[in-house]
C-alpha positions in Angstrom: -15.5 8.9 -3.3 -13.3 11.3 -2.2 -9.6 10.9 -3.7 -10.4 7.3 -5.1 -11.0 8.3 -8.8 -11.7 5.0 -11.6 -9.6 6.2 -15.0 -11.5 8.5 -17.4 -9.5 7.6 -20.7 -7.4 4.5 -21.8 -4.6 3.2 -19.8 -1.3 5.4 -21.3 1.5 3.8 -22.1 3.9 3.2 -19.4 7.8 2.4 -20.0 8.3 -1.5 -20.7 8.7 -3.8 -18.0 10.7 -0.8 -16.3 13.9 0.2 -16.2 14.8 -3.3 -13.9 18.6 -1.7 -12.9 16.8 1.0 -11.6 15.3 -1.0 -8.6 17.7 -3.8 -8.9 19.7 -2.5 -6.4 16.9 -2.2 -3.8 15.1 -5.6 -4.5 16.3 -8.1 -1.9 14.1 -11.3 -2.1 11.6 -11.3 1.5 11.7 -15.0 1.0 10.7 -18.2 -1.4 7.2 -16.7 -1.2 4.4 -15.0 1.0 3.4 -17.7 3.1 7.2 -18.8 3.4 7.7 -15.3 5.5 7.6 -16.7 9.3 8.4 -13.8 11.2 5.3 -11.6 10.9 5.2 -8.6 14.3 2.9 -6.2 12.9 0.1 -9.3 12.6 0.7 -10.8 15.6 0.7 -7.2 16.9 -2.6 -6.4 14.9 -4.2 -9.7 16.7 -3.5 -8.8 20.2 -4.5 -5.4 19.6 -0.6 -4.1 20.6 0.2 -2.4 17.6 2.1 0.9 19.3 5.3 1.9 18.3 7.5 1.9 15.3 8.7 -1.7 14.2 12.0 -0.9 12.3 13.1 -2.8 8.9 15.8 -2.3 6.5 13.8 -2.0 3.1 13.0 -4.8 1.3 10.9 -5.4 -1.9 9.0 -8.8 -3.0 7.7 -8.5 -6.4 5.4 -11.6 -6.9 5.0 -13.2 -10.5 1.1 -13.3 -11.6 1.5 -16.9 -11.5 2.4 -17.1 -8.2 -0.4 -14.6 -6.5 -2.9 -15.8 -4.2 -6.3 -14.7 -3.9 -7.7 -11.0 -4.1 -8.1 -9.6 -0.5 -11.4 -8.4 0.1 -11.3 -5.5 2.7 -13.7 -2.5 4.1 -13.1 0.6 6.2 -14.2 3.7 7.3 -12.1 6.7 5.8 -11.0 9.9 8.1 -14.2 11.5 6.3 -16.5 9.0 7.3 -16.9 7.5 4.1 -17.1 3.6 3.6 -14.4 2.5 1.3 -14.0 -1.2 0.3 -12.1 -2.9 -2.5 -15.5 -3.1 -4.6 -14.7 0.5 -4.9 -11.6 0.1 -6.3 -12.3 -2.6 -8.6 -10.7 -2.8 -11.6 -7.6 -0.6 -10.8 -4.1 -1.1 -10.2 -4.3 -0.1 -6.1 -1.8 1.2 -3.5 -2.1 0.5 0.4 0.3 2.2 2.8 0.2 0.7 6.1 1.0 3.9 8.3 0.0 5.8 11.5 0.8 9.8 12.5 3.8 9.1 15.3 5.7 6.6 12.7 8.5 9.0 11.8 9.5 6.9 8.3 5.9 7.1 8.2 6.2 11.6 7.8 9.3 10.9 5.3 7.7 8.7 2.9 4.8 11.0 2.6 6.2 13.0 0.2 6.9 10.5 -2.2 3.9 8.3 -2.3 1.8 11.5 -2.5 4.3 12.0 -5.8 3.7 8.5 -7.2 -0.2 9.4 -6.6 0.0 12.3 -8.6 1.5 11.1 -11.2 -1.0 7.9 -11.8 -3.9 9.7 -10.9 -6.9 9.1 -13.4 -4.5 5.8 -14.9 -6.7 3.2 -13.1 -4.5 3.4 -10.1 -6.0 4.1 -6.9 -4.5 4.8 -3.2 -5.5 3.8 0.3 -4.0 4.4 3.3 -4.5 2.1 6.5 -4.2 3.8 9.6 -3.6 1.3 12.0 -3.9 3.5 15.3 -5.0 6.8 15.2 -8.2 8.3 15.0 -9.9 10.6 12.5 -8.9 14.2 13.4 -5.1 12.8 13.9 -4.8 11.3 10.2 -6.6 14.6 9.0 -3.9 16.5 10.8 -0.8 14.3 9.3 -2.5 14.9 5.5 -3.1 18.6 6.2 0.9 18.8 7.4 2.2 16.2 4.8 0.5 17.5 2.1 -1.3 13.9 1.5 -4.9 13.7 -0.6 -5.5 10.1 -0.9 -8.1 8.7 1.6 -6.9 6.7 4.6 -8.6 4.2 6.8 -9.3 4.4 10.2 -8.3 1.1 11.4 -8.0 1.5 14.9 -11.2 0.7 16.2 -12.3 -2.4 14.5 -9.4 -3.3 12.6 -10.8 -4.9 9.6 -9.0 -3.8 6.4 -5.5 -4.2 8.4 -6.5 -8.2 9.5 -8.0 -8.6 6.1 -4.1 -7.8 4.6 -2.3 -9.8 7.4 -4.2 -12.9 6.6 -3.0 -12.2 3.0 0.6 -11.3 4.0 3.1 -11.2 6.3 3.7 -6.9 7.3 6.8 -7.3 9.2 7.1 -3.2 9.5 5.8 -0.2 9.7 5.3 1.2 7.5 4.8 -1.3 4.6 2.7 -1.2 1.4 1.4 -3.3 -0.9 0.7 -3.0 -4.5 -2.4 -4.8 -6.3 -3.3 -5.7 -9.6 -6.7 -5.4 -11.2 -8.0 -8.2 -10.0 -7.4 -7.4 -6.0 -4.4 -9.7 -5.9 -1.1 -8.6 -3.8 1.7 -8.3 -6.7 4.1 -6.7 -4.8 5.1 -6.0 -1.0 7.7 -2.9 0.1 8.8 -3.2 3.3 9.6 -0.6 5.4 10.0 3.3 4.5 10.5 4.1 0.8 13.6 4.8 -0.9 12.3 7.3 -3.1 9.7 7.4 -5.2 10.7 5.7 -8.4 11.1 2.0 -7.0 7.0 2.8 -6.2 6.2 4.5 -9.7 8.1 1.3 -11.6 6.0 -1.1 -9.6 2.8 0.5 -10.5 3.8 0.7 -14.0 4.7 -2.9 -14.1 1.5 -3.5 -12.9 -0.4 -1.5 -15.0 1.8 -3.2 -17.9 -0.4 -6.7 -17.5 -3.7 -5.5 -18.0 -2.9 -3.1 -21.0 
């Protein structure tokens, strides 16, 4: 299915429970817990079918505890290549959802490095989506051709299913955000805003991948 691949050998062997000083100093709490977060624009923007423009946010990361994660989030869409994607066809993997859209400047610089991050789990059990939340096809084709991006995105403009699936999981207070699952679907950790490199990303995956090995 395009750029989703399932792993073709054992899980390798990540770092331990990461280097935590490395992303220390970019971890602020997003609050006591996902449904604690009140203030949620991108939803309410997603519901009332408004969702133009960049919403700006200082980046912020919530990792959340296995304990403490809700249900998986069962989503579908329709990729820039006309290919139905759904989390059935992920199953199993550690997965990767950037929340984006072509005009979304942070959007363009955090390309770069979650492209990196897919390159370097690729064939791990670790699968990327993007949700594009309001262009159509030929426009997210353009931004992957320029950005240099070869995961699949959804094209979420039109019905908007995998973005209100997410929103009734979380609260997306920016564009862009994305989320990290674990195996089982469930949201593990949120990142807020545009990245701050790659390596906050990379340890979160690794983490991740860390509790099914």
């Amino acid at each position: 299915m395009g750029a989703v691949r399932k792993p073709t050998a054992a899980p390798v062997s990540r770092a331990p429970r990461m280097r935590r000083a490395l992303a220390a100093a970019a971890v602020v709490a997003v609050g006591a817990g996902l449904a604690a977060c009140a203030a949620d624009p991108v939803a309410e923007a997603y519901q009332n079918g408004t969702n133009q423009g960049y919403i700006p946010s200082d980046f912020r990361v919530k990792e959340i505890p296995e304990g403490e994660r809700g249900e998986p989030v069962e989503w579908a869409g329709v990729t820039e290549d006309g290919d139905e994607l759904t989390s059935d066809d992920v199953a199993g993997d550690v997965t990767v959802v950037n929340f984006w859209y072509a005009a979304c400047g942070p959007c363009r610089v955090e390309a770069a490095d979650l492209e990196a991050v897919w390159q370097e789990y690729e064939g791990d059990g670790v699968s990327f989506v993007g949700v594009n939340t309001y262009d159509q096809a030929d426009t997210a084709k353009a931004f992957a051709e320029q950005w240099g991006v070869t995961y699949p995105s959804l094209i979420d403009i039109d019905d908007g299913r995998a973005k209100l699936a997410f929103a009734g999981a979380t609260s997306i207070a920016a564009t862009p955000t994305t989320l990290v699952l674990d195996t089982e679907g469930r949201i593990a950790a949120v990142l807020i805003g545009q990245l701050e490199g790659a390596s906050i990303l990379s340890t979160l995956v690794a983490d991740t991948l860390a509790e099914s090995a």
